[in-house]
N, C-alpha and C positions, 0 to 999 in steps of 0.2 A: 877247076879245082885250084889252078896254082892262082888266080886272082883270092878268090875266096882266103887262101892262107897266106898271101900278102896283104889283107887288109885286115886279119886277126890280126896278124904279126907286129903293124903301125895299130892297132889299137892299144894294144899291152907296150907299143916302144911311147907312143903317144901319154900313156899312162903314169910311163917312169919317169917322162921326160919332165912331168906335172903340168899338162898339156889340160890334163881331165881336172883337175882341180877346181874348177868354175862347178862341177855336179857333186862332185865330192863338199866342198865346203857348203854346196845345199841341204847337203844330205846332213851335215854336221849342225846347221843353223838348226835344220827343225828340232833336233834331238838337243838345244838348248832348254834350259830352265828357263819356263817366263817369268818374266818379269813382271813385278804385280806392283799395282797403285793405288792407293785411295784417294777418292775425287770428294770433296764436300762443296755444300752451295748455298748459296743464299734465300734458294727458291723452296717454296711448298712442296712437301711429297705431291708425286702426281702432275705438277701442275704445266700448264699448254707451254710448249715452246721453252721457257726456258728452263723449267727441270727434264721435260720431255728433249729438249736438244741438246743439253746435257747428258742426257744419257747414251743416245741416239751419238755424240760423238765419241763418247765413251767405245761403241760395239762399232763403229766403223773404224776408229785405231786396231782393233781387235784386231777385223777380218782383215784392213791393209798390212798388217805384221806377221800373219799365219798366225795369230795366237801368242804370238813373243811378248807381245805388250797387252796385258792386262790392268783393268780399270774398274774398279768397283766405285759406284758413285752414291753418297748418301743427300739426302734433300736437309735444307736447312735444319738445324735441332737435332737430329739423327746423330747425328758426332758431336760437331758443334755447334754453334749457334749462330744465326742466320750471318749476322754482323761478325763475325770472327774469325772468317773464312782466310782473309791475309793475314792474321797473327798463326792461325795453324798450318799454312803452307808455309811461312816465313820460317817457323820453326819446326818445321818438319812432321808435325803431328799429322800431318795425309801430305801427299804428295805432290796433290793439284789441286785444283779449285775453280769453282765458276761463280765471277761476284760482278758489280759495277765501281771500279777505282774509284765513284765519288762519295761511294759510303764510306770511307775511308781519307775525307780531308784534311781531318786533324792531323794523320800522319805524313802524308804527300797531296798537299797542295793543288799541286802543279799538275798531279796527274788524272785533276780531276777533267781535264780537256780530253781525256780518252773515257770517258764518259759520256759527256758530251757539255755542251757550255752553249749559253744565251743568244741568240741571231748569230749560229755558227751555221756551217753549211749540211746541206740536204745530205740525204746519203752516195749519191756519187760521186760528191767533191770529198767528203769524207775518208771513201775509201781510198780517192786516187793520193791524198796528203798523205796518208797511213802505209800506204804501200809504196808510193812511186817517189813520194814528197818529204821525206824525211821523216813520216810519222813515228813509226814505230821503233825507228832507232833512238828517238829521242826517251821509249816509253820504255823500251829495254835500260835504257842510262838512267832513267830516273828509278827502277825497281830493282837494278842490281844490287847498292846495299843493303835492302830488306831480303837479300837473299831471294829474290822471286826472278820468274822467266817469265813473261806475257806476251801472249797472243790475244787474237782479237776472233771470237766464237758465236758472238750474233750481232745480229743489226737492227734495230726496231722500223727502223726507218724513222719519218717525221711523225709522233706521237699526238694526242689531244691536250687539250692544256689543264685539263680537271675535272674534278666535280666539287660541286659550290649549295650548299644549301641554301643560299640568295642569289639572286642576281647581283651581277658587276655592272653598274652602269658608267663608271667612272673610277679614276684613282683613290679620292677618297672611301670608296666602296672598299676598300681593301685596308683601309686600316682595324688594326684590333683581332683582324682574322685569325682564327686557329689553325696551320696550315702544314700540313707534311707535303714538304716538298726541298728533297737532298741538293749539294751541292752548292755549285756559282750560282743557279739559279735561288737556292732558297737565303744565300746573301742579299742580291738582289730585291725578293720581297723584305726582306728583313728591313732592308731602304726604303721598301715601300710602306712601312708601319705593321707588318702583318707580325704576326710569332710563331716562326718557324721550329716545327715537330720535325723529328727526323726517327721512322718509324719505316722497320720489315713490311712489305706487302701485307705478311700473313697478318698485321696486329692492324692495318687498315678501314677495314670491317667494322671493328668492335669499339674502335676511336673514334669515327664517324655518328654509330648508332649512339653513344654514349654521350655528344658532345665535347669529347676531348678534340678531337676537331671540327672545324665548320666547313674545310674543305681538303683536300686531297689530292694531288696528281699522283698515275701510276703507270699508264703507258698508255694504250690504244683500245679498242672496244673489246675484241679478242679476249685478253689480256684483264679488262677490267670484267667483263662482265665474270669470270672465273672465279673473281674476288666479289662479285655479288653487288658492289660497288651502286648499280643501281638502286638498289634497296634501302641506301643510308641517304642519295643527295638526290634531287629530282634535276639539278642544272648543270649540262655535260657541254665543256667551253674548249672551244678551240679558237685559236692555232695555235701550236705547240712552241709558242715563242723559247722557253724555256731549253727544249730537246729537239730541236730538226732529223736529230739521227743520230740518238744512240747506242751506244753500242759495251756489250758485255764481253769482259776479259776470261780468258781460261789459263789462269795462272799454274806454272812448276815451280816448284820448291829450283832455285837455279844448283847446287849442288847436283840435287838428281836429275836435272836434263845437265851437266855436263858430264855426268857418268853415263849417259843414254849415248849408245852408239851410234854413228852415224845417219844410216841408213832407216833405222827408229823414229828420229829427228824429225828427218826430210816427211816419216808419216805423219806425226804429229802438228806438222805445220800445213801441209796437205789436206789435211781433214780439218782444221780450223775453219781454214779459207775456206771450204766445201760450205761448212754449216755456215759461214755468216749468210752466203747464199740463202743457203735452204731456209732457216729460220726469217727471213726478210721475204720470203716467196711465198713460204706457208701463209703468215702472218696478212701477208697482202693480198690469200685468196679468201680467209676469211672475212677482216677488219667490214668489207662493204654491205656484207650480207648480215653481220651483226650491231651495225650500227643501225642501218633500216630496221631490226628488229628493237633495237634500243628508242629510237625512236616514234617508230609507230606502233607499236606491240604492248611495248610495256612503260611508254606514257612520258619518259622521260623528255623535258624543252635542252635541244640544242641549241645555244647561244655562240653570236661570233662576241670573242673581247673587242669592246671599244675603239675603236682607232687611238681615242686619245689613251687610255690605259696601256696601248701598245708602246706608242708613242713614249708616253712618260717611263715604263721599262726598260726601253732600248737605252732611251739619256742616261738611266739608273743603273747598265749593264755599264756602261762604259765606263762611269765612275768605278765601276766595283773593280772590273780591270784594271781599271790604270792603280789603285792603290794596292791593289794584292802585285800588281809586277813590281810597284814599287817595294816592295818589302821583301821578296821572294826574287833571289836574281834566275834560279829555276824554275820557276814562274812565268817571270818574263820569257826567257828563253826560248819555251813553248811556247805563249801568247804572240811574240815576233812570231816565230816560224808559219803560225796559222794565219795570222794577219797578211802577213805578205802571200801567203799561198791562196788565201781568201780572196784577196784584191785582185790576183791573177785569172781565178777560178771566174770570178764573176764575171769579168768583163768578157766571155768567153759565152759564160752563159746568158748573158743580153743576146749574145747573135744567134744563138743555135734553140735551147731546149727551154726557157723561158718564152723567147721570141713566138718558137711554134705554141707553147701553151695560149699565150693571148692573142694568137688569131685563131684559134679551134674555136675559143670563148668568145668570138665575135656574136 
C-alpha cells in the first residue's frame, strides 16, 4: 500500500513539476485544426503514376501527420490549367503543386536542369547531386523569389526518346519535323532544324492524329501507352538521349511552408523522398511487360536512333549549353555544379556499375 501511494503521489508531483507534458502536448496536437491545402497538377485526371503519385503523396502526408496536414489535390484543368500550376502556387491560388520546372523555361531558365537536361546522368547520379551534391540547395535558391519551396516527388528514371511517324535514319531526317518535345532538349532539336511544339501530355493525342505533329516524346511505355500514343505514330525510338532521369517537382507556395511547423516539414520532405522511390519502382515494374506488348501485340517497329543522329545531338547539346550559360549567370551556376559532379560521377561509374553492365552483355 504505501509503494502504491508513493507512486500516485510522484505521478501528480511528476505532473506539476511538467514532467508529463511530452502526453499532454499530444493530447493538445490532436485536438488542433488541420491544416488544409490545395495541390493542383499538370497531369490528367486519373492518370498512372503521376496524377496517381500525386495523390498517393497527398494521403501519405495525411496519415504521417495524424490528420494535421491535409491536401486536396485537383488533376490538371480541374483548378487550373495544366501549364499554370507555378503561376498559382507562386501566387498562392493552391498551396502546392506537382509540375516539371521545364515547362516553365521562359520564367527560370536554369531550373530547367531539375527537370532534366541532354546526356545528363541516369537516375542514381541524379539523386546523389540532388541530395548529397548540392542539388537541391541550388533549386531551392533559384525558386525562392517566385515565392515557391520544391522538392523532388518522382523519378521517371531513363525515358524513350519518342514516337516518330517516319523513320530517323539520320540528321537530316529531322529537319522540318513537327515535334513536342519541352525544354533544353527541345532547344537542341530546334538546332537540329525540327519545330519545336511545346504541348500538355493530355493535348498529345489529338496533335499527333491531326498532323499538328509528326512526332512526339512523352516518357516510357507505361506512360505513353495511357496517352494511346500508339495509335497516332507506328515508330517508338529510343534512347532517351534527351531525359536519362527525369524527374517531377512538388512545389509550396514558400510563405505557406514557412508558416508549416516544424515537425509538419520534416513529413513533407519525408514523404517526397518516399515517392520518388515508389513512382521510379512502380514505373520499372510495369515499363517491360508494356513495351513487349507495344511491340509485339500491337504492331508497333522499335527503332534504336542512329549513332550518327546521337552523335550529331550530343555536339548540338553542348553548343546549346555553353550559350544559355553564357547569357544566364544562374544558368551557368547550375551547369558548373552538374558538370563537375558529372565528371566525378562517371569516372566512378566506368569501375563499378557500367563495368558490371558490359560484362553481363558479354
Amino acid at each position: 500500500m504505501k509503494r502504491r501511494s508513493f507512486i500516485r503521489k510522484m505521478g501528480k508531483g511528476m505532473a506539476a513539476a511538467g514532467i508529463g507534458v511530452p502526453l499532454m502536448a499530444g493530447k493538445t496536437l490532436a485536438k488542433e485544426k488541420p491544416i488544409t491545402w490545395r495541390a493542383v497538377t499538370s497531369w490528367p485526371p486519373k492518370f498512372p503514376i503521376l496524377q496517381e503519385g500525386t495523390e498517393r503523396l497527398a494521403q501519405n502526408i495525411e496519415k504521417m501527420t495524424g490528420g494535421r496536414l491535409k491536401i486536396q489535390v485537383f488533376a490538371g484543368g480541374e483548378l487550373v490549367a495544366p501549364l499554370e500550376v507555378f503561376d498559382a502556387v507562386s501566387q498562392g491560388i493552391a498551396q502546392a503543386g506537382s509540375t516539371a520546372p521545364y515547362f516553365y523555361a521562359q520564367k527560370t531558365p536554369e531550373a530547367q536542369f531539375f527537370s532534366d537536361y541532354p546526356f545528363g546522368m541516369t537516375h542514381r547520379g541524379k539523386m546523389a547531386w540532388l541530395y548529397c551534391g548540392g542539388g537541391m540547395e541550388l533549386f531551392r535558391e533559384i525558386y525562392r523569389p517566385h515565392n515557391l519551396y520544391p522538392f523532388v516527388m518522382l523519378s521517371t528514371g531513363t525515358q524513350m526518346g519518342g514516337w516518330f511517324s517516319k523513320e530517323i535514319n539520320s540528321p537530316a531526317d529531322l529537319k522540318g519535323l513537327k515535334m513536342r518535345i519541352p525544354g533544353l532538349a527541345g532547344k537542341v532539336m530546334a538546332r537540329a532544324g525540327v519545330n519545336v511544339i511545346n504541348l500538355p501530355g493530355s493535348e498529345i493525342p489529338a496533335a499527333l492524329k491531326s498532323g499538328v505533329l509528326d512526332a512526339a516524346e512523352w516518357v516510357s511505355p507505361l506512360y505513353d501507352i495511357s496517352l494511346n500514343l500508339h495509335k497516332s505514330a507506328k515508330y517508338y525510338y529510343y534512347p532517351a538521349w534527351h531525359e536519362p532521369a527525369s524527374t517531377v517537382a512538388f512545389v509550396v507556395n514558400l510563405k505557406t511552408w514557412e508558416a508549416l511547423p516544424q515537425n509538419l516539414r520534416c513529413c513533407v520532405e519525408m514523404a517526397c523522398a518516399e515517392s520518388t522511390s515508389w513512382t521510379l519502382a512502380r514505373a520499372d515494374v510495369q515499363n517491360p511487360r508494356i513495351l513487349k506488348k507495344i511491340v509485339e501485340k500491337l504492331g508497333i517497329q522499335l527503332r534504336k536512333f542512329p549513332d550518327n543522329v546521337i552523335r550529331e545531338l550530343r555536339g548540338m547539346t553542348s553548343e546549346v549549353m555553353e550559350e544559355e550559360a553564357s547569357a544566364n549567370p544562374a544558368f551557368r551556376k547550375v551547369y558548373e555544379s552538374l558538370k563537375t559532379f558529372q565528371a566525378d560521377f562517371n569516372y566512378w561509374m566506368e569501375s563499378s556499375e557500367w563495368a558490371y553492365i558490359d560484362g553481363i552483355r558479354l
